[in-house]
C-alpha positions, 0 to 999 in steps of 0.5 A: 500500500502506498503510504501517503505523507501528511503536511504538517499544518503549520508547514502548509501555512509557510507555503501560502503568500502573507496577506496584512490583516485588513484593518492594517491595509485601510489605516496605511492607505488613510496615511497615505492619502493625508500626506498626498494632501497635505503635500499638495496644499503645501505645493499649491501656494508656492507655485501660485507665489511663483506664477505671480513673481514671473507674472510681475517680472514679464509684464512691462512697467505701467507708465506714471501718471502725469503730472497734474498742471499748477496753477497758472502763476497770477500776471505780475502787475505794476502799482505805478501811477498810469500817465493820463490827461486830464481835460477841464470838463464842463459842470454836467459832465465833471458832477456825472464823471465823478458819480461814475468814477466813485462806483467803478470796481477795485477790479475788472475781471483779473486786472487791479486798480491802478492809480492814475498822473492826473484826473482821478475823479475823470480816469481811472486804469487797470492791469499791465498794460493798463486798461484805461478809462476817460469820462468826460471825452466827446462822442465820435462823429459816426456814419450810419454805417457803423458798427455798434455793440450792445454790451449790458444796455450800453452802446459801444464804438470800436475804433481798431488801432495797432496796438490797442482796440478804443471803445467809446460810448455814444448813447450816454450824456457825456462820453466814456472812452476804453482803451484795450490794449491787444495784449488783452484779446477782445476787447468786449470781453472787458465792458460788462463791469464797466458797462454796469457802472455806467448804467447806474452813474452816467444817464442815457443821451444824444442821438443814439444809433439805430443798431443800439435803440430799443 
């Protein structure tokens, strides 16, 4: 008979592969994953810094904002007496010439009162160069052609010379007359404070020109 050799228990168990108890293989995976995540969050901000460090270093340099403009700087004007004549004036003009110069304003615009050589209750001037104003002067011949302007309810003649523009009135009792020199561009521009004065000191007269009526 043939005699059949048994193997231990304990020998058949050596043969067979070594498996880790299932507990043990979960836990080890969990400590695995952990530290995947962990790594990668750790990585995750680093190569975010660095993506932005590279960002900044490749992108050009924005241009500076320019600078805002200062102020104009005020024009520089003299206080010296401004040379004027002054013509003796008969009694109605003088009373109205001295009503008139006793309401002018310390300022036109930006241009300062100036003091003037001669006839301060008749003339008056303002700025440098000076804007200069005669009461008192007669109203010029004009044909029927001519062009006025209406500035602030007061009728104005424009004579152009070279270098100043000479505006005189001719719907008022006595004369006023405005010299502007071109320094100053156009010279309308000036008259409505002036205009305004003469409204309330000096009465409206004479023959007054059809383009300055009603």
């Amino acid at each position: 008979m043939d005699k059949i050799t048994e193997t231990p228990a304990d020998d058949r168990t050596d043969e067979l592969p070594e498996e880790a108890p299932p507990g043990a293989r979960r836990g080890q995976e969990g400590t695995n994953r952990r530290a995947a995540l962990i790594a990668t969050l750790v990585a995750l901000p680093i190569t975010l810094l660095v993506g932005v460090l590279a960002f900044v270093q490749l992108a050009p340099d924005s241009p500076a904002p320019e600078p805002s403009p200062s102020a104009t700087a005020a024009r520089p004007q003299s206080t010296a007496p401004v040379e004027m004549a002054a013509p003796a004036l008969a009694t109605r003009p003088a009373v109205l010439c001295r009503a008139l110069l006793s309401q002018l304003p310390p300022t036109v615009r930006d241009l300062h009162q100036r003091p003037v050589t001669a006839g301060p209750e008749q003339n008056a001037a303002y700025g440098d160069p000076a804007v200069t104003l005669a009461c008192g002067g007669a109203e010029p011949s004009l044909p029927p052609t001519s062009d006025v302007y209406s500035v602030n309810k007061v009728c104005w003649y424009a004579d152009e010379q070279p270098d100043a523009t000479v505006l005189t009135t001719v719907d008022r009792e006595t004369a006023v007359t405005v010299r502007v020199p071109r320094e100053y561009g156009a010279a309308l521009q000036w008259m409505p404070p002036i205009s305004d004065t003469i409204v309330a000191a000096v009465p409206s007269g004479g023959d007054i020109p059809a383009g300055c009526r009603g």
